[in-house]
N, CA, C and O atoms as a GROMACS GRO file, in nm:
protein
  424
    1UNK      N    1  -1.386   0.989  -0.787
    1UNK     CA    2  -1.263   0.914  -0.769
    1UNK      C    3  -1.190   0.964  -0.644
    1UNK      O    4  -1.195   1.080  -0.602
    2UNK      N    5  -1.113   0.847  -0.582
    2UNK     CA    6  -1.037   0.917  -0.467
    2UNK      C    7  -0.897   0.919  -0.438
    2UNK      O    8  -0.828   0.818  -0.454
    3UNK      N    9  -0.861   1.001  -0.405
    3UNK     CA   10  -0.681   1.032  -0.403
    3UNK      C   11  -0.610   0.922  -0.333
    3UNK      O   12  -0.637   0.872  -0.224
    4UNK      N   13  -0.500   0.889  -0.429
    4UNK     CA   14  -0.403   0.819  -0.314
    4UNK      C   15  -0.267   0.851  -0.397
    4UNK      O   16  -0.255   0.834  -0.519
    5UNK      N   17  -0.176   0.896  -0.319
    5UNK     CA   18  -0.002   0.975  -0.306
    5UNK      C   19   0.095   0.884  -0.215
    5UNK      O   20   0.119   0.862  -0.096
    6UNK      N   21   0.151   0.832  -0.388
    6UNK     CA   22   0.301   0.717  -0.302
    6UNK      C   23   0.403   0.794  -0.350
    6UNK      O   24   0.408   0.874  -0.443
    7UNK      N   25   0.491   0.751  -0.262
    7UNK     CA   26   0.612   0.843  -0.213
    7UNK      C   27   0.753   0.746  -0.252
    7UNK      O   28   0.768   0.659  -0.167
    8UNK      N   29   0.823   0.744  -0.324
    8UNK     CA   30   0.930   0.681  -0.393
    8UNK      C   31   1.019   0.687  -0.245
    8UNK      O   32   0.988   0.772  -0.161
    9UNK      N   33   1.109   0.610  -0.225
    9UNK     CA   34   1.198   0.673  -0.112
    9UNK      C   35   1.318   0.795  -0.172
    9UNK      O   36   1.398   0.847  -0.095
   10UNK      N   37   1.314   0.823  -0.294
   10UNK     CA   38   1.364   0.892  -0.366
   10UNK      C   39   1.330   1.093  -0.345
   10UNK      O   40   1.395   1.196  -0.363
   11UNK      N   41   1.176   1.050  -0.291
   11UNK     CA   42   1.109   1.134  -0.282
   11UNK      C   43   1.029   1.211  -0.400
   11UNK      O   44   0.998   1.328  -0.421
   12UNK      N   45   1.013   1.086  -0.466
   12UNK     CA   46   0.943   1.128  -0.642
   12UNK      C   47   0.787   1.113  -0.600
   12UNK      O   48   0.761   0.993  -0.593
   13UNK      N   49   0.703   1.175  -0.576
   13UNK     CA   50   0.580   1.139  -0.562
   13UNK      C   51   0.475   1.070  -0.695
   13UNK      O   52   0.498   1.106  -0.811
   14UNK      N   53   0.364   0.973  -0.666
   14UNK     CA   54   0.271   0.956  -0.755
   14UNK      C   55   0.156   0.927  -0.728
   14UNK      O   56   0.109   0.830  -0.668
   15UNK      N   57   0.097   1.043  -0.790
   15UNK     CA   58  -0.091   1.114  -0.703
   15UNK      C   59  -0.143   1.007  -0.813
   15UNK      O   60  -0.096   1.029  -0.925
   16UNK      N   61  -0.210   0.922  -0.807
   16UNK     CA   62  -0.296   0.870  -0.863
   16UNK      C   63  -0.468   0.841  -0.811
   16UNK      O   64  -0.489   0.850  -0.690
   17UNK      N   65  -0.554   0.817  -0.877
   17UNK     CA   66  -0.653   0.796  -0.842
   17UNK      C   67  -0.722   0.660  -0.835
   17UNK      O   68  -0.680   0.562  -0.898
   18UNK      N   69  -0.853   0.657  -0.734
   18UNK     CA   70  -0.884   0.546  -0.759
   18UNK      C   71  -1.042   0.496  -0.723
   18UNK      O   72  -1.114   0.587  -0.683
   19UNK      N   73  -1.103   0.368  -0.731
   19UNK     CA   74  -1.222   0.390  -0.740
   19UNK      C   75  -1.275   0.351  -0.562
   19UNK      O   76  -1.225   0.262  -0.493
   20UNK      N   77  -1.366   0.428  -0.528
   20UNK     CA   78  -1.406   0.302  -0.403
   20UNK      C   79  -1.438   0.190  -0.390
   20UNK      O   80  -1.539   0.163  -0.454
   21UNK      N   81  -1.393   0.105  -0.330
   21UNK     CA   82  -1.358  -0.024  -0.317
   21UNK      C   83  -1.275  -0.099  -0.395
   21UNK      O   84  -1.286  -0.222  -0.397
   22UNK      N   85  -1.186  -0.037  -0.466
   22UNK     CA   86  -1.050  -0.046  -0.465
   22UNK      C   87  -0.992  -0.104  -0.396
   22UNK      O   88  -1.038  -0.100  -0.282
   23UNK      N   89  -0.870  -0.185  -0.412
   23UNK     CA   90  -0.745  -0.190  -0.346
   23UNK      C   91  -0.670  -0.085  -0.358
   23UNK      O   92  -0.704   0.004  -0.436
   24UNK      N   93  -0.554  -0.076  -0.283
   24UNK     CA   94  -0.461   0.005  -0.326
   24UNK      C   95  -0.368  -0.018  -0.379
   24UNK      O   96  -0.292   0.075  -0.408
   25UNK      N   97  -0.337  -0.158  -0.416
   25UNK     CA   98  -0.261  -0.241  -0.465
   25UNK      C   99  -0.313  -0.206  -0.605
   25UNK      O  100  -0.278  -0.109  -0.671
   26UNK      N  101  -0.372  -0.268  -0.628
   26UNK     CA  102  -0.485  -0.299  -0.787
   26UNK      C  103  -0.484  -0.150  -0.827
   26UNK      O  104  -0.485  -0.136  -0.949
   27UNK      N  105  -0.484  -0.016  -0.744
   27UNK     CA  106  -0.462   0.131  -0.816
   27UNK      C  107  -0.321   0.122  -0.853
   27UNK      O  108  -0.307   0.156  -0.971
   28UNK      N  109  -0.235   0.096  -0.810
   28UNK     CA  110  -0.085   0.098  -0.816
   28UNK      C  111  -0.078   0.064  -0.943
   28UNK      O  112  -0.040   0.127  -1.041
   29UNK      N  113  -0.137  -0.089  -0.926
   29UNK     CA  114  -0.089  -0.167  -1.068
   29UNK      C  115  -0.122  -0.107  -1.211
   29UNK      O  116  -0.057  -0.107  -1.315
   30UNK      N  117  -0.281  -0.040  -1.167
   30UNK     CA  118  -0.332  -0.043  -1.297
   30UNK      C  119  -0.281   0.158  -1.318
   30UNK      O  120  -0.354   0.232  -1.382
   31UNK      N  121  -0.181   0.196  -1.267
   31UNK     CA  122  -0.093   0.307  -1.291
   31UNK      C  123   0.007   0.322  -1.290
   31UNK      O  124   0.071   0.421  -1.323
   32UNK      N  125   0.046   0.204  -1.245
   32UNK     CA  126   0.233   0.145  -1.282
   32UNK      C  127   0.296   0.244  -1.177
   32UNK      O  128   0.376   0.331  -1.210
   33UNK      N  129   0.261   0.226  -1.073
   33UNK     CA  130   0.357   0.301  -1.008
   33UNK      C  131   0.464   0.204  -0.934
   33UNK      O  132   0.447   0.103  -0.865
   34UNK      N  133   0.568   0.267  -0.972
   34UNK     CA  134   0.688   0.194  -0.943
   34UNK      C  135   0.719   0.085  -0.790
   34UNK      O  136   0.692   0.150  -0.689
   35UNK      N  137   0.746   0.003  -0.771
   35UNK     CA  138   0.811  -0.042  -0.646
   35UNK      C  139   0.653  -0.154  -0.583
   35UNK      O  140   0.660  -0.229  -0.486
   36UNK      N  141   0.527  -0.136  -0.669
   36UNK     CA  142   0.428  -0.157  -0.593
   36UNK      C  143   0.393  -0.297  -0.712
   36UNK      O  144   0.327  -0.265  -0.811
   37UNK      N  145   0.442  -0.459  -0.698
   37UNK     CA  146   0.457  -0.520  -0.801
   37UNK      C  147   0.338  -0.667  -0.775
   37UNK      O  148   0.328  -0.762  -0.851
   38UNK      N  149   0.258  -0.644  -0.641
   38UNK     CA  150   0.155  -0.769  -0.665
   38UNK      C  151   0.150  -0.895  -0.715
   38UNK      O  152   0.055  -0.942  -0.777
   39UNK      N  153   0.270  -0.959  -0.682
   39UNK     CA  154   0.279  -1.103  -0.791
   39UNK      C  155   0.187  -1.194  -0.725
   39UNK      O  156   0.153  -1.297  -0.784
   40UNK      N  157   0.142  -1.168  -0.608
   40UNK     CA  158   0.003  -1.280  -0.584
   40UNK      C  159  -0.114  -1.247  -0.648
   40UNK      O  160  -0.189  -1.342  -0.671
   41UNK      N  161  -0.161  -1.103  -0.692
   41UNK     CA  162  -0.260  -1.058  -0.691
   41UNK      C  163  -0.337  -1.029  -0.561
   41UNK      O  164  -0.459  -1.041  -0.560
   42UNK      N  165  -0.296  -1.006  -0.494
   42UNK     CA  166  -0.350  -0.985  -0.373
   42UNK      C  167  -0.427  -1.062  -0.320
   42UNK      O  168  -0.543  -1.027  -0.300
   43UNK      N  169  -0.380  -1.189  -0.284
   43UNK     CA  170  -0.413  -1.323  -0.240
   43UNK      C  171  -0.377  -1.355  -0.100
   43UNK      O  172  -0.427  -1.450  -0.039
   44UNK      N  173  -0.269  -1.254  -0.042
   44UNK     CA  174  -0.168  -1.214   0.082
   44UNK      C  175  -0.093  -1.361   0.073
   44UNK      O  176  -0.108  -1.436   0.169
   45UNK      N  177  -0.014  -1.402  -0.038
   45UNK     CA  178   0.069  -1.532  -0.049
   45UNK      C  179   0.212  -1.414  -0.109
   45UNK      O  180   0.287  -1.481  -0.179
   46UNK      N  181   0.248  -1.305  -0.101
   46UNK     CA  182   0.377  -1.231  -0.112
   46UNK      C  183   0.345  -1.115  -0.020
   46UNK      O  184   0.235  -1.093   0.031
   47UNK      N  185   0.456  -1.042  -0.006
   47UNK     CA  186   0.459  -0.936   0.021
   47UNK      C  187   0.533  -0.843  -0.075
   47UNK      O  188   0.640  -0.796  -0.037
   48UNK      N  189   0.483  -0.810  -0.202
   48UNK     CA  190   0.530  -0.752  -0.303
   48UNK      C  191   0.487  -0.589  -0.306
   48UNK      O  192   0.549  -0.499  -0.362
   49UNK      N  193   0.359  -0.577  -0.226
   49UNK     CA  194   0.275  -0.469  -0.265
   49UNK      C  195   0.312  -0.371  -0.144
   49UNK      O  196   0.269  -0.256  -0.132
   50UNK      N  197   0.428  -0.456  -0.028
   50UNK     CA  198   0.432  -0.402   0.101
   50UNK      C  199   0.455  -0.224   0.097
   50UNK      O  200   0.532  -0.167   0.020
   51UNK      N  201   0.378  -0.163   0.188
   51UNK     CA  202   0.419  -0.023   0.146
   51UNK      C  203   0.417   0.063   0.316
   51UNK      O  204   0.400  -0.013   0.412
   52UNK      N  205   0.432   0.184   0.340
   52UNK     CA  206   0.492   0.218   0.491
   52UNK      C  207   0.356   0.317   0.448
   52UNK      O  208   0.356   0.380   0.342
   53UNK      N  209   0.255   0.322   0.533
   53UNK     CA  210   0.127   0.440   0.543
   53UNK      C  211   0.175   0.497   0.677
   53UNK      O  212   0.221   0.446   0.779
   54UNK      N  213   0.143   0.629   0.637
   54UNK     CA  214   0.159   0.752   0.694
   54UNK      C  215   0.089   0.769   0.848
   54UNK      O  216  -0.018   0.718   0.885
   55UNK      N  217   0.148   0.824   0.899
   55UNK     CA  218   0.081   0.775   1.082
   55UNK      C  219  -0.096   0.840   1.064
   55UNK      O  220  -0.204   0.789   1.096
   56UNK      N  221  -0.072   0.933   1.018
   56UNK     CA  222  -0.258   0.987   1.013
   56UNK      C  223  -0.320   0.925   0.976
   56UNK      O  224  -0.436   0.923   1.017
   57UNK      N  225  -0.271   0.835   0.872
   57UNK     CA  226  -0.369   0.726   0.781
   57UNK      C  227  -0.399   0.608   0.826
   57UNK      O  228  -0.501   0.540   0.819
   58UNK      N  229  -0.241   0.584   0.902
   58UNK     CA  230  -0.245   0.463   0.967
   58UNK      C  231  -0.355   0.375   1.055
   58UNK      O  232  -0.379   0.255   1.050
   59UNK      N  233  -0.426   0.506   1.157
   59UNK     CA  234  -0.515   0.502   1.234
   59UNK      C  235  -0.606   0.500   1.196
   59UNK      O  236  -0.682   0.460   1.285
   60UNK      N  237  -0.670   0.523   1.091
   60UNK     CA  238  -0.786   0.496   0.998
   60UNK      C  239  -0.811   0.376   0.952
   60UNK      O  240  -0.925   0.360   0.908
   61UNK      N  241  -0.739   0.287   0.949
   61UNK     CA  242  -0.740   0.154   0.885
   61UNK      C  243  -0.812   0.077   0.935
   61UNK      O  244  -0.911   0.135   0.981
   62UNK      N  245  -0.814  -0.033   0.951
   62UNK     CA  246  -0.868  -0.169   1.048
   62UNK      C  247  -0.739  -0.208   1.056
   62UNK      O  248  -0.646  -0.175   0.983
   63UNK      N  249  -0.741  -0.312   1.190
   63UNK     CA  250  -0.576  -0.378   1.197
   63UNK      C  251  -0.554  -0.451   1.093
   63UNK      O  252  -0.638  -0.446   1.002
   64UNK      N  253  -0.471  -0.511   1.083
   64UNK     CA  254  -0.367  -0.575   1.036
   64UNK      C  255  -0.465  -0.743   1.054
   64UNK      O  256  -0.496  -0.774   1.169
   65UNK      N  257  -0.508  -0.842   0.936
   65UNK     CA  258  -0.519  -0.979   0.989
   65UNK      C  259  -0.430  -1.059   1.052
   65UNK      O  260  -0.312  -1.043   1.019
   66UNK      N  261  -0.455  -1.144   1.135
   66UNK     CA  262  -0.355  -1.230   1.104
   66UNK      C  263  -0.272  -1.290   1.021
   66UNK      O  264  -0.150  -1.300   1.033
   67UNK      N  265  -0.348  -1.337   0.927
   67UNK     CA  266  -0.287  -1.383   0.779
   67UNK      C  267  -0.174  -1.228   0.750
   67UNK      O  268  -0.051  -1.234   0.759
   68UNK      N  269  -0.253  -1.101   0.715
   68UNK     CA  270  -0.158  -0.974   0.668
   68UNK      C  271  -0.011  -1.004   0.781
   68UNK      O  272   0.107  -1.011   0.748
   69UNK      N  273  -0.052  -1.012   0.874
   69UNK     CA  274   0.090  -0.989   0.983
   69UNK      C  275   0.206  -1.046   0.955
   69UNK      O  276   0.319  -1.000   0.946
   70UNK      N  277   0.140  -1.212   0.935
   70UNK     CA  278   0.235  -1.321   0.923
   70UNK      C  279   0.274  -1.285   0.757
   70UNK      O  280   0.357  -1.368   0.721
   71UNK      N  281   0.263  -1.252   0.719
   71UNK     CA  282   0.305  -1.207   0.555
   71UNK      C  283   0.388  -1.084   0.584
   71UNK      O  284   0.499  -1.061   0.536
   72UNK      N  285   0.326  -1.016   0.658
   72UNK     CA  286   0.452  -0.880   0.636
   72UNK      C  287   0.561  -0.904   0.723
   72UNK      O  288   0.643  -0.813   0.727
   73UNK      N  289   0.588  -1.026   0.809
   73UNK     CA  290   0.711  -1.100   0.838
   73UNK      C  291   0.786  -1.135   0.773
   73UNK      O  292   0.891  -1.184   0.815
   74UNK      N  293   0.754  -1.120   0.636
   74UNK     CA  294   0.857  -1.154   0.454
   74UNK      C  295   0.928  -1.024   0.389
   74UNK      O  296   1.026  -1.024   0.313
   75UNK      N  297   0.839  -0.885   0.448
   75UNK     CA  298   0.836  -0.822   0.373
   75UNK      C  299   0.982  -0.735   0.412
   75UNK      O  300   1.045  -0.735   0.518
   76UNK      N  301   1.012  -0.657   0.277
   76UNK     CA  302   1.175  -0.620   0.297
   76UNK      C  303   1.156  -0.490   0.390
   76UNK      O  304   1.047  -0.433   0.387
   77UNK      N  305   1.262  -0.440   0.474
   77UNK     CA  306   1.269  -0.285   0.527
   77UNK      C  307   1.118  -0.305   0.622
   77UNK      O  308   1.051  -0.203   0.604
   78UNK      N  309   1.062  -0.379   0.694
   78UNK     CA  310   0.927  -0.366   0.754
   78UNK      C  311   0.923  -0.252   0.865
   78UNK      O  312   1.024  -0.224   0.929
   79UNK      N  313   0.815  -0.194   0.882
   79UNK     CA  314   0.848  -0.102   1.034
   79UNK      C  315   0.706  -0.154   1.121
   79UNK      O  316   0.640  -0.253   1.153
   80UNK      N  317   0.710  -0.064   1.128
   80UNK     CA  318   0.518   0.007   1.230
   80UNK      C  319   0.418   0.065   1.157
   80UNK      O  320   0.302   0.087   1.193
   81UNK      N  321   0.478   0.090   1.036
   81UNK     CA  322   0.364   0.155   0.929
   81UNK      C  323   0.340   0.081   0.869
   81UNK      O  324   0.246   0.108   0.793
   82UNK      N  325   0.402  -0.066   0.855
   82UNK     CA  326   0.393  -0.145   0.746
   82UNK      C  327   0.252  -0.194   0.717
   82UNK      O  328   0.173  -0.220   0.808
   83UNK      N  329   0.224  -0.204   0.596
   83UNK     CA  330   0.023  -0.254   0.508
   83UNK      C  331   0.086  -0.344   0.415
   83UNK      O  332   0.206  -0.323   0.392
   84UNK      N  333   0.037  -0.426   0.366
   84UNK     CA  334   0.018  -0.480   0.250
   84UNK      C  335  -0.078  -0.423   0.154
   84UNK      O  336  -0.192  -0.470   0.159
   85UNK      N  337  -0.056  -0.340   0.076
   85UNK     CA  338  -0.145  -0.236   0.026
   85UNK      C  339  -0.244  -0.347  -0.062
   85UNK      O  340  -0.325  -0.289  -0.134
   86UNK      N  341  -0.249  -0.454  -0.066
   86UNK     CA  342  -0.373  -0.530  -0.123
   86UNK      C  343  -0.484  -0.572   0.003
   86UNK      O  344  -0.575  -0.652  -0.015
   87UNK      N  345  -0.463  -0.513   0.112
   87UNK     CA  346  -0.512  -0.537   0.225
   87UNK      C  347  -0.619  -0.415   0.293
   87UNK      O  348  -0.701  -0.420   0.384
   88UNK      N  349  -0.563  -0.277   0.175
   88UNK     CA  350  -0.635  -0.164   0.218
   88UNK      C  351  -0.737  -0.126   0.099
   88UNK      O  352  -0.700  -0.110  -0.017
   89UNK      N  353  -0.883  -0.112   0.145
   89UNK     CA  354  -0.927  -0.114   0.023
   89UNK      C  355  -1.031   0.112   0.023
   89UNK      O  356  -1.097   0.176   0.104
   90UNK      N  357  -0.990   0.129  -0.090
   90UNK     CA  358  -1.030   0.263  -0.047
   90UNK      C  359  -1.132   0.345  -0.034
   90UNK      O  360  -1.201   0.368  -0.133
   91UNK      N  361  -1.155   0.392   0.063
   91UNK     CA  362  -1.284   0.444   0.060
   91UNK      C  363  -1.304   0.592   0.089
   91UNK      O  364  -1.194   0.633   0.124
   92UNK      N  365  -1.394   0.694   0.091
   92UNK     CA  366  -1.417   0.810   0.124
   92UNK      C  367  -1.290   0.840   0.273
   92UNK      O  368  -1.194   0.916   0.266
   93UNK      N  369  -1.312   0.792   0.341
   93UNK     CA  370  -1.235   0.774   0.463
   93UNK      C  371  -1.079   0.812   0.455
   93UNK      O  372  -1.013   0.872   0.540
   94UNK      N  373  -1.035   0.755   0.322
   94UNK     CA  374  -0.896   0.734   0.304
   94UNK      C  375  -0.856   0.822   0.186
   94UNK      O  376  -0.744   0.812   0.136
   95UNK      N  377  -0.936   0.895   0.148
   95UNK     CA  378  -0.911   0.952  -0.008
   95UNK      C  379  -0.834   1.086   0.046
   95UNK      O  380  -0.872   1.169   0.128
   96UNK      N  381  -0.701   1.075  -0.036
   96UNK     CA  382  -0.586   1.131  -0.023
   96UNK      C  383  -0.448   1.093   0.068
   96UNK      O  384  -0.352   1.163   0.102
   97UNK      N  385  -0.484   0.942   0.093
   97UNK     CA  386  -0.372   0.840   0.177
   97UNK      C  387  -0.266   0.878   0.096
   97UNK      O  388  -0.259   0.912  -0.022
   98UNK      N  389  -0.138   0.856   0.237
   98UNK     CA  390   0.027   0.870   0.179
   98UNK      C  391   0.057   0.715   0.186
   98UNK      O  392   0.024   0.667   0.295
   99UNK      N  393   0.094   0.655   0.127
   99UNK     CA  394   0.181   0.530   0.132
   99UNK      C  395   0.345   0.595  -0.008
   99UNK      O  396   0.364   0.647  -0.118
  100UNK      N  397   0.429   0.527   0.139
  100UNK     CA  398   0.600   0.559   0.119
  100UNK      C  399   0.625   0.380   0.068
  100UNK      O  400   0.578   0.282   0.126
  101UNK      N  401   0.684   0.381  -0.015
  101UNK     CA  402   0.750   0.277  -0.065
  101UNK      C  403   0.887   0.237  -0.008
  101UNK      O  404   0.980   0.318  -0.004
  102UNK      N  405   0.897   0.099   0.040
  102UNK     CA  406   1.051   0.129   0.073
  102UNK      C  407   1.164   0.077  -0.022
  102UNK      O  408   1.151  -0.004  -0.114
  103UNK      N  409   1.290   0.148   0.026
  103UNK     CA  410   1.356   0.188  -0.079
  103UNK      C  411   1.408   0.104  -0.145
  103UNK      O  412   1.452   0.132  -0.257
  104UNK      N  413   1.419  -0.053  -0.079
  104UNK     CA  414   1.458  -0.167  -0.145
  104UNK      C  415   1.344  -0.242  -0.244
  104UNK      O  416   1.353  -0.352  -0.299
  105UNK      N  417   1.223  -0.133  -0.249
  105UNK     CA  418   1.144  -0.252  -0.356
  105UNK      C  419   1.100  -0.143  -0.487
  105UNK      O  420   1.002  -0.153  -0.559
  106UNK      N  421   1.222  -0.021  -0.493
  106UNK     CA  422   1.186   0.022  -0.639
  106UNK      C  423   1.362   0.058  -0.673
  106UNK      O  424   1.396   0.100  -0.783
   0.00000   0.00000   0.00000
């Protein structure tokens, strides 16, 4: 199983685990971690799951789709870190990712 650590803006952390090829969305859900609420199912038709990844991690990713971009144009508090965490799916590569929640979606 592989690590992934979300960060409340509270600063409450939650280490949960997850499988490869995972979402990170779909780990959230199926551990209830707060602020991370998927009402498309990860269909990229909300930005519910929007979450701020950590600059080290960041660079690990693949970009951003088009479709993801124009969706995280919805999303609340957006920055430069911004993912749609149904967009990142996890792999060896990523095991022990930070994604920060922002503070308006818990």
């Amino acid at each position: 199983m592989l690590k992934i650590i979300f960060i409340e803006s509270t600063g409450k952390k939650h280490e949960i685990e997850a499988a490869e090829g995972e979402t990170v969305m779909q780990a959230a859900l199926n551990n209830l971690v707060p602020g991370i609420v998927g009402d498309c199912g990860g269909f990229l038709n909300c930005a519910t799951c929007h979450g701020y990844v950590d600059e080290v991690w960041f660079e690990k990713l693949p970009p951003a789709s088009p479709d993801e971009k124009g969706m995280l144009d919805c999303a609340i508090e957006k920055n430069e870190s911004s993912r749609l965490t149904c967009q990142i799916t996890m792999s060896a590569d990523l095991d022990g990712i930070v994604i920060r929640i922002p503070e308006r979606q818990t």
